[in-house]
N, CA, C and O atoms as CSV, one atom per row, in Angstrom:
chain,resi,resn,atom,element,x,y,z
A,1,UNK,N,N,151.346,-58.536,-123.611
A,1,UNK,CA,C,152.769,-58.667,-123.904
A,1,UNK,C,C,153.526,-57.581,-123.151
A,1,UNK,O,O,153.038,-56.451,-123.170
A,2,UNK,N,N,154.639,-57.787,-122.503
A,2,UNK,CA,C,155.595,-57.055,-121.483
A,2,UNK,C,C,156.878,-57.300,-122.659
A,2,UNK,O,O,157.260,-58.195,-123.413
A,3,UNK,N,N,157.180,-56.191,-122.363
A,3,UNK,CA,C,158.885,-55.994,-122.863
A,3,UNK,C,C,159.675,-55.323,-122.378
A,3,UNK,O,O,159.148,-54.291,-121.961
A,4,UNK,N,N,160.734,-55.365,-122.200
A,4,UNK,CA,C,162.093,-54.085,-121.512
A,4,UNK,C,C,163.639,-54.759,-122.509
A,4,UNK,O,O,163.902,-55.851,-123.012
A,5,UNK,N,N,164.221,-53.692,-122.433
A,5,UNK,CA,C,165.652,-53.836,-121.971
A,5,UNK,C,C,166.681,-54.358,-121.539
A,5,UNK,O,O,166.357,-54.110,-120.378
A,6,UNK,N,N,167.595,-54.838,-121.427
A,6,UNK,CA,C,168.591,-54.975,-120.820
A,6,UNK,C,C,170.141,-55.499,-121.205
A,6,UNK,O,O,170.192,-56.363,-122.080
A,7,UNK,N,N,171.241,-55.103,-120.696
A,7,UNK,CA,C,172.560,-55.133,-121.337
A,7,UNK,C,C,173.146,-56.688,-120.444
A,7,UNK,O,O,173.218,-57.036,-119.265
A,8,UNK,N,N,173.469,-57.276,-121.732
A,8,UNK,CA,C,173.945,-58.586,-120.791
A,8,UNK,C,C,175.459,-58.253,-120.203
A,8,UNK,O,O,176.311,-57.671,-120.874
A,9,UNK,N,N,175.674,-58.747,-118.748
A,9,UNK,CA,C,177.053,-58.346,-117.472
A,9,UNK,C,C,177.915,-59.635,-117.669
A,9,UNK,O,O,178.970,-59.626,-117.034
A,10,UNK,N,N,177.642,-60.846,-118.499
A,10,UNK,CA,C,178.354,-61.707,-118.471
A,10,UNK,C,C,180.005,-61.088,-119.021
A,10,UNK,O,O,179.960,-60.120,-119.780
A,11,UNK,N,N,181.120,-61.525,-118.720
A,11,UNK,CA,C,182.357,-61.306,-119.399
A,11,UNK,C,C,182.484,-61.953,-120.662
A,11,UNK,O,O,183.056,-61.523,-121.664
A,12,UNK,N,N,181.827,-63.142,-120.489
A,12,UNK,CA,C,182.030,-63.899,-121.899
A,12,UNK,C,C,180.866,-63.962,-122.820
A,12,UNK,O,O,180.950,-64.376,-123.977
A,13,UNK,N,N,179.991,-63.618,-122.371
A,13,UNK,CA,C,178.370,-63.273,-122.711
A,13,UNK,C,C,177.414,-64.442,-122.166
A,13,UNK,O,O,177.390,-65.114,-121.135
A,14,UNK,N,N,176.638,-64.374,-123.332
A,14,UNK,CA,C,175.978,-66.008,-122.899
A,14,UNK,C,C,176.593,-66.942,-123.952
A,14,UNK,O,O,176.502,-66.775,-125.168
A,15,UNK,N,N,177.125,-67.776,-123.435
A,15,UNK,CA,C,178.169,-68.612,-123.820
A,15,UNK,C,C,177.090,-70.237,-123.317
A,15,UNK,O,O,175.919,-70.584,-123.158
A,16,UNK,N,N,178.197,-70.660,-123.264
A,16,UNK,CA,C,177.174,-72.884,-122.628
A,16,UNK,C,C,176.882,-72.728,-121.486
A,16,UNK,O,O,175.849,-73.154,-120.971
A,17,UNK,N,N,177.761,-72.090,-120.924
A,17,UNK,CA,C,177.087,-72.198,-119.247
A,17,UNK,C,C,175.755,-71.278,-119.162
A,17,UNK,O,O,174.688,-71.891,-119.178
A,18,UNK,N,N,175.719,-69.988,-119.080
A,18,UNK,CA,C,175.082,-69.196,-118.740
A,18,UNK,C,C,173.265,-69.294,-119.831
A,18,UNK,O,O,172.129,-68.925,-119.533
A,19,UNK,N,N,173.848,-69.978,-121.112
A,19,UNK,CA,C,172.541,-69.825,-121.892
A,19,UNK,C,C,171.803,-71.505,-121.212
A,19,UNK,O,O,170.651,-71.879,-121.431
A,20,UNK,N,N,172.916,-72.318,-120.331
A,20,UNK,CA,C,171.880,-73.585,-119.923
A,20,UNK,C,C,170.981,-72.786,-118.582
A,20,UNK,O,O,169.850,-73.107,-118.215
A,21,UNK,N,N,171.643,-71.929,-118.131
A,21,UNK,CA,C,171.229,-71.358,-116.688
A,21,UNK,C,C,169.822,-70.559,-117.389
A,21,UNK,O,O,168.730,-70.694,-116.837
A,22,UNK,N,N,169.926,-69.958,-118.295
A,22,UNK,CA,C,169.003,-69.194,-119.078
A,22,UNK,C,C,167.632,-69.995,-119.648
A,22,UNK,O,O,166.420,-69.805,-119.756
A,23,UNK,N,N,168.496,-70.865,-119.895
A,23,UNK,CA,C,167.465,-71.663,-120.990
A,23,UNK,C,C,166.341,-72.859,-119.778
A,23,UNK,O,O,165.122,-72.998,-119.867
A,24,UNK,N,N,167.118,-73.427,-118.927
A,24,UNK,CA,C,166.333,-73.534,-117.772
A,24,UNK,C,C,165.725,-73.039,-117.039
A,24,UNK,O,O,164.711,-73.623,-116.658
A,25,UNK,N,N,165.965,-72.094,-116.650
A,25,UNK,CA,C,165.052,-70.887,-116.080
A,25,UNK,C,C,163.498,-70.615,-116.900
A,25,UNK,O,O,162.370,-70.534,-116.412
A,26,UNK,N,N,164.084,-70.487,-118.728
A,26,UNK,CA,C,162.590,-69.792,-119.451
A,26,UNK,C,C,162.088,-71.221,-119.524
A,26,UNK,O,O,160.895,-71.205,-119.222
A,27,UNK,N,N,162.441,-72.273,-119.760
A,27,UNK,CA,C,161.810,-73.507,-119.690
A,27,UNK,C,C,160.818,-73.612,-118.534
A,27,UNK,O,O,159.773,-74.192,-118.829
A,28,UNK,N,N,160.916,-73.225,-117.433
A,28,UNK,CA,C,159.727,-73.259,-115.995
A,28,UNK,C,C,159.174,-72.019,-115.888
A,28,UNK,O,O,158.857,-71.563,-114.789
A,29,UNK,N,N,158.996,-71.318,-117.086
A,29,UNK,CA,C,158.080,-70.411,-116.831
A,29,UNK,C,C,156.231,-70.482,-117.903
A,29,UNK,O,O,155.691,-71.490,-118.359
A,30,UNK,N,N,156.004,-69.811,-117.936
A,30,UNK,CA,C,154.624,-70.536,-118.549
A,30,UNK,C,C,154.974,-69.461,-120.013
A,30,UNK,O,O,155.162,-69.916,-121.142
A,31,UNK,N,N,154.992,-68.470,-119.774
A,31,UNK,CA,C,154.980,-67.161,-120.987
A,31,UNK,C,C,155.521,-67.820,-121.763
A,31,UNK,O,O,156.325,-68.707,-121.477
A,32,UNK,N,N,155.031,-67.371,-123.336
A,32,UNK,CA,C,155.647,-67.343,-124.637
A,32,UNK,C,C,157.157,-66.249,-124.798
A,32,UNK,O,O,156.967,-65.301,-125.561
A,33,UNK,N,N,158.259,-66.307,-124.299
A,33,UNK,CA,C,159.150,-65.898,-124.179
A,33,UNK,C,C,160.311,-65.848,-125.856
A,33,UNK,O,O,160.770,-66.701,-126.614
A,34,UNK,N,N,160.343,-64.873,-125.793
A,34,UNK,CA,C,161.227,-64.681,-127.285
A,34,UNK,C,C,162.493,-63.348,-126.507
A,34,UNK,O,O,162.133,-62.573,-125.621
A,35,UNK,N,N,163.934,-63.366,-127.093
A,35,UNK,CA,C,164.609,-62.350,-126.959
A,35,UNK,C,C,165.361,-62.206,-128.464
A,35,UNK,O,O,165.680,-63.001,-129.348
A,36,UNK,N,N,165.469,-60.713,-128.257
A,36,UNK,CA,C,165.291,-60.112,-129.506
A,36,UNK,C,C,167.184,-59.767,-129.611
A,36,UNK,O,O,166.973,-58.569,-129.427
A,37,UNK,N,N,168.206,-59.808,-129.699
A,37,UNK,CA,C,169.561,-59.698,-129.948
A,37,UNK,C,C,169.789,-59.169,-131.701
A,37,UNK,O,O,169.569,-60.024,-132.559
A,38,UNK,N,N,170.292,-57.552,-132.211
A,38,UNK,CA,C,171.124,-57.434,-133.313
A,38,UNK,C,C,169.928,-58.094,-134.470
A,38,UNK,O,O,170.273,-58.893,-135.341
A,39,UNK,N,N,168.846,-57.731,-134.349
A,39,UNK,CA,C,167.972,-58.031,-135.000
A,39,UNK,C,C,167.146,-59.424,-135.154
A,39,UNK,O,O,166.035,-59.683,-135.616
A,40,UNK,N,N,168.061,-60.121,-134.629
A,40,UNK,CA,C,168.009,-61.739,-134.590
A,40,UNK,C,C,166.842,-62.129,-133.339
A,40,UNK,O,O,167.201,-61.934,-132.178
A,41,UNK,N,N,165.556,-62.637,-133.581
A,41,UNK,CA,C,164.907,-62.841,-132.503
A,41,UNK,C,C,165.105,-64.769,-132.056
A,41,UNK,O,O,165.384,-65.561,-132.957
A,42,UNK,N,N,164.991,-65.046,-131.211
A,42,UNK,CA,C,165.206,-66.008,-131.129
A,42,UNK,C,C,164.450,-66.715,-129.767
A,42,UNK,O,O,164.107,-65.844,-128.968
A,43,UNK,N,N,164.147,-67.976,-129.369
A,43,UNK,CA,C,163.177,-68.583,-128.003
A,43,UNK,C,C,164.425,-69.174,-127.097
A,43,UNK,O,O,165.364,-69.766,-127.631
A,44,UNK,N,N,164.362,-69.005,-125.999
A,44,UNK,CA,C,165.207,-68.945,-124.742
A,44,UNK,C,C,165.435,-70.393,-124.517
A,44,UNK,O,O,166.417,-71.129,-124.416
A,45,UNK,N,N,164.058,-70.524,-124.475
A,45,UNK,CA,C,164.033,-72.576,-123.933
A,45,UNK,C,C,164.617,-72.949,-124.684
A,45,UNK,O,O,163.732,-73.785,-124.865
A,46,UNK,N,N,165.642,-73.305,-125.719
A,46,UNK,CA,C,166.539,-73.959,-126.176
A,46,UNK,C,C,167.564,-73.384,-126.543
A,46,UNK,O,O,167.500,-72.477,-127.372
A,47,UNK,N,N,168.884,-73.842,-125.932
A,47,UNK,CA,C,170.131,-73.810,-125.458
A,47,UNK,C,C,170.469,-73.581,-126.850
A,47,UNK,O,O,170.339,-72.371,-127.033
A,48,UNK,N,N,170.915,-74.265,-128.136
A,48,UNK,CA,C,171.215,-73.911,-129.388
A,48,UNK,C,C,171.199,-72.720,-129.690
A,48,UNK,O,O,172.085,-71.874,-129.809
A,49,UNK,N,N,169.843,-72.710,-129.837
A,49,UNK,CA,C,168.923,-71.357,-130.355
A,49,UNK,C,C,169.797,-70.262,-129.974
A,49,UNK,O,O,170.433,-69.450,-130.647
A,50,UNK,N,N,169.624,-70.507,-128.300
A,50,UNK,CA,C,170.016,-69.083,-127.871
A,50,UNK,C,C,171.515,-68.813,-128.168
A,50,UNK,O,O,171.892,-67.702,-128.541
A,51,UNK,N,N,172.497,-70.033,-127.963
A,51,UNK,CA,C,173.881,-69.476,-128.658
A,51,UNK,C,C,174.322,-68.999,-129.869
A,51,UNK,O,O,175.399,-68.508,-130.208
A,52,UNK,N,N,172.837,-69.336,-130.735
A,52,UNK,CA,C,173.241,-69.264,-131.955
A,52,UNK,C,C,173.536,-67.629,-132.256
A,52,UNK,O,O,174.224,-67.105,-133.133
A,53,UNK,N,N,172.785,-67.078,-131.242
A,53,UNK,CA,C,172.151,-65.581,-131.415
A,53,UNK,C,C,173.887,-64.765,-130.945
A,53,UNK,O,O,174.204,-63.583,-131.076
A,54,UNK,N,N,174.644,-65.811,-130.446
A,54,UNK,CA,C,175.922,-64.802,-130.445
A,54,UNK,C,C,176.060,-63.641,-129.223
A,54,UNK,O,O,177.092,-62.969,-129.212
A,55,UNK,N,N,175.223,-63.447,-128.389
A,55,UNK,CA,C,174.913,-62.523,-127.256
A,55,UNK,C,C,176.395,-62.566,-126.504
A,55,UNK,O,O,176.830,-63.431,-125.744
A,56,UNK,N,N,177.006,-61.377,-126.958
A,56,UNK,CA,C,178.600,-61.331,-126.315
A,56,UNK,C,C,177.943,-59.627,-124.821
A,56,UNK,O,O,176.955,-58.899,-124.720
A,57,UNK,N,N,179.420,-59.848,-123.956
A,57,UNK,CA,C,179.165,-58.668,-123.291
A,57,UNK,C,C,178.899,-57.559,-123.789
A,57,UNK,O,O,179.374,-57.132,-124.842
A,58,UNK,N,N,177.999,-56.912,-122.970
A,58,UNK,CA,C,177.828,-55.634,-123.021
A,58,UNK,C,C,176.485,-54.910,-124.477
A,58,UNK,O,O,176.181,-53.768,-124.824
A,59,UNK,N,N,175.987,-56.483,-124.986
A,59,UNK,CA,C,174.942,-55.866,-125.843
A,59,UNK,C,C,173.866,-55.927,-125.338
A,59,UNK,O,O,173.680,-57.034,-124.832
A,60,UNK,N,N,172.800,-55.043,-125.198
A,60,UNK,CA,C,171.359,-54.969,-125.183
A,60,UNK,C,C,170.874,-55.643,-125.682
A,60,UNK,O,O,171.189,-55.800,-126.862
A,61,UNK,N,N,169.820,-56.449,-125.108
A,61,UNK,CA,C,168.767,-57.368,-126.018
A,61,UNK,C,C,167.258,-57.312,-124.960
A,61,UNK,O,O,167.086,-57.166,-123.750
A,62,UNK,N,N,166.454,-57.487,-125.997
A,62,UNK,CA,C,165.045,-57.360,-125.491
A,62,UNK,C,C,164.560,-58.525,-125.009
A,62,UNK,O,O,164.661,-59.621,-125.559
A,63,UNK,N,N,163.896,-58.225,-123.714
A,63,UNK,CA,C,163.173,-59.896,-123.710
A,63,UNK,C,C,161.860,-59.454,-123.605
A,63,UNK,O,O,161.451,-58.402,-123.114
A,64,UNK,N,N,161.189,-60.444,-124.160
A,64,UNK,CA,C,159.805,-60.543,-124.609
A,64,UNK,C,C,158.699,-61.675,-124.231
A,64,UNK,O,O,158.734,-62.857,-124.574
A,65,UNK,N,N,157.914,-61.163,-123.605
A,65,UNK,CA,C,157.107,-62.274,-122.318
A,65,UNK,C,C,155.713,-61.937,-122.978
A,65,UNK,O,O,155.296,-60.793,-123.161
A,66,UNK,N,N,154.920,-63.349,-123.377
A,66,UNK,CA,C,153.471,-63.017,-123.471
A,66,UNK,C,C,152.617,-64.313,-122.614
A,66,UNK,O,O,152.967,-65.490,-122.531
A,67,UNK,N,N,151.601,-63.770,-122.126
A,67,UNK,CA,C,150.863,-65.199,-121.490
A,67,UNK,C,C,150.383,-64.626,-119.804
A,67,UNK,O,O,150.789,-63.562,-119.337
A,68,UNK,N,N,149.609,-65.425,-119.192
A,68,UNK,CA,C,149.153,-65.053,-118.159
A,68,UNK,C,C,150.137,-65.035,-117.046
A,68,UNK,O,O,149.631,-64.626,-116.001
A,69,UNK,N,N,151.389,-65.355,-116.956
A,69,UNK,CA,C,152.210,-64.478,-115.689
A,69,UNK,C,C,153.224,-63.829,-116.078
A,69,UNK,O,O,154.173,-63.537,-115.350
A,70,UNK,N,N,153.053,-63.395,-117.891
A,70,UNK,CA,C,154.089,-62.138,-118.200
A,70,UNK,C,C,155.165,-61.476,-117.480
A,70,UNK,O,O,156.373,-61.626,-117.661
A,71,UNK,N,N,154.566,-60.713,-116.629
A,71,UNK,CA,C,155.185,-59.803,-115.524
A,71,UNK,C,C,155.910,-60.301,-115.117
A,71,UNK,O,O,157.062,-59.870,-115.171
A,72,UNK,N,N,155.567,-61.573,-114.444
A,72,UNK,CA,C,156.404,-61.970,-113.015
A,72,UNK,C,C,157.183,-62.474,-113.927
A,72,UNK,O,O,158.394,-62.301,-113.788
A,73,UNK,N,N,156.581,-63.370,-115.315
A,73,UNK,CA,C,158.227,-63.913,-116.123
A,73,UNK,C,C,159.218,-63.391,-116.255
A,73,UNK,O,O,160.289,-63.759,-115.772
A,74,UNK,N,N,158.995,-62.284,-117.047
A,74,UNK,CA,C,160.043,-61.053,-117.333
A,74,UNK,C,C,160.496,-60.434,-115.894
A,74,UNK,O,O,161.194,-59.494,-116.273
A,75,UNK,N,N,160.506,-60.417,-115.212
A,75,UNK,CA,C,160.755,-59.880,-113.794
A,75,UNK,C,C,161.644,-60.985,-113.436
A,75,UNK,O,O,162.621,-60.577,-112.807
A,76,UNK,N,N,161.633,-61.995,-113.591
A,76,UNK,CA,C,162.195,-63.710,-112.892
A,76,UNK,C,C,163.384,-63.522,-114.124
A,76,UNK,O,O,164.532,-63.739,-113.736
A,77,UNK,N,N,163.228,-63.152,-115.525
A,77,UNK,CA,C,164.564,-63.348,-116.687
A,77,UNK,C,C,165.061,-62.040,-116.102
A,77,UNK,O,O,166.171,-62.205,-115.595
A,78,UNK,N,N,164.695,-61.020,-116.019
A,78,UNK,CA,C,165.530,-59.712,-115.949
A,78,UNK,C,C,166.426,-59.930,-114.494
A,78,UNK,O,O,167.656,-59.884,-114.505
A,79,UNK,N,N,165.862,-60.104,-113.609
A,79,UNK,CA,C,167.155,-60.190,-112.603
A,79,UNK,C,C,167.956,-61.112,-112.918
A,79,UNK,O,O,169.093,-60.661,-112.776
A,80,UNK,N,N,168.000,-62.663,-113.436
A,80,UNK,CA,C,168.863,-63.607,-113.770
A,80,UNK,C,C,169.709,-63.075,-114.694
A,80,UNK,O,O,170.848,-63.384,-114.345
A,81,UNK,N,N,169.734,-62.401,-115.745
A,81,UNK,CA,C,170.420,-61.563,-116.614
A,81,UNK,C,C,171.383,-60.440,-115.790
A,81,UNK,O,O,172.611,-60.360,-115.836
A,82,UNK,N,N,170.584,-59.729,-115.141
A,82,UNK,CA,C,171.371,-58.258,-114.393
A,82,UNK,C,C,172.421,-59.469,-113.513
A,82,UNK,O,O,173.619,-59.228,-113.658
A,83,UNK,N,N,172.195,-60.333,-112.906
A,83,UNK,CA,C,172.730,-61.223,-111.691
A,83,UNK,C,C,173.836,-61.880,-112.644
A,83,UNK,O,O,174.859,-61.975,-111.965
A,84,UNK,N,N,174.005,-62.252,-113.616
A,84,UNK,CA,C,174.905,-62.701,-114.215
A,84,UNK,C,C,174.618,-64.213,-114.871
A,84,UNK,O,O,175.285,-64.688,-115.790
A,85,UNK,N,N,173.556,-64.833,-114.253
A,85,UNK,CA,C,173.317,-66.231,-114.751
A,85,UNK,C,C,174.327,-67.315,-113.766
A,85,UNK,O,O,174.763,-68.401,-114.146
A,86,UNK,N,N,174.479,-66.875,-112.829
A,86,UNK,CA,C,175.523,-67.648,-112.407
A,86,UNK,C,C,176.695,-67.385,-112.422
A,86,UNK,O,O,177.389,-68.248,-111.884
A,87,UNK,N,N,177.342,-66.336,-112.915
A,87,UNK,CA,C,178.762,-66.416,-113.468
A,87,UNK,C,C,178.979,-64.735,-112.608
A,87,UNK,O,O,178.101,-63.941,-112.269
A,88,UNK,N,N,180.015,-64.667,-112.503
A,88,UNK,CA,C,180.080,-63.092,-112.004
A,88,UNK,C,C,181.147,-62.449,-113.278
A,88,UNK,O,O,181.461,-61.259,-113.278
């Protein structure tokens, strides 16, 4: 299991657009992927889920990668996050 950091750069956070950009992304990866937001943990691959979690600018949330290409998962979510998801 790999874990880090990171502060979401969206203006509006992850909102519909950015959690489909999100949620597609952890969908083609193989890892058991969970992110952790304000105590609330929640699974990426579905778009609901992840809005439900409320992820506005500027909060930290953990992402959490387990499975045989861990690394490179979490490495593939962490720049899409720092990058904005699409959105500047």
């Amino acid at each position: 299991m790999v874990k880090e950091k990171i502060t979401v750069v969206n203006k509006s956070g992850i909102h519909m657009r950015p959690a489909t950009e999100l949620s597609k992304l952890a969908a083609g990866l193989s890892s058991d992927i969970k992110i952790i937001s304000g105590g609330m943990e929640v699974n990426p691959k579905s778009i609901l889920i992840l809005m439900s979690a409320g992820i506005t600018k500027g909060t930290e949330i953990e992402v959490i990668c387990e499975g045989e290409t861990e690394e490179q998962d979490l490495k593939i979510l962490l720049e899409a996050i720092a990058g904005g998801l699409g959105e500047e």
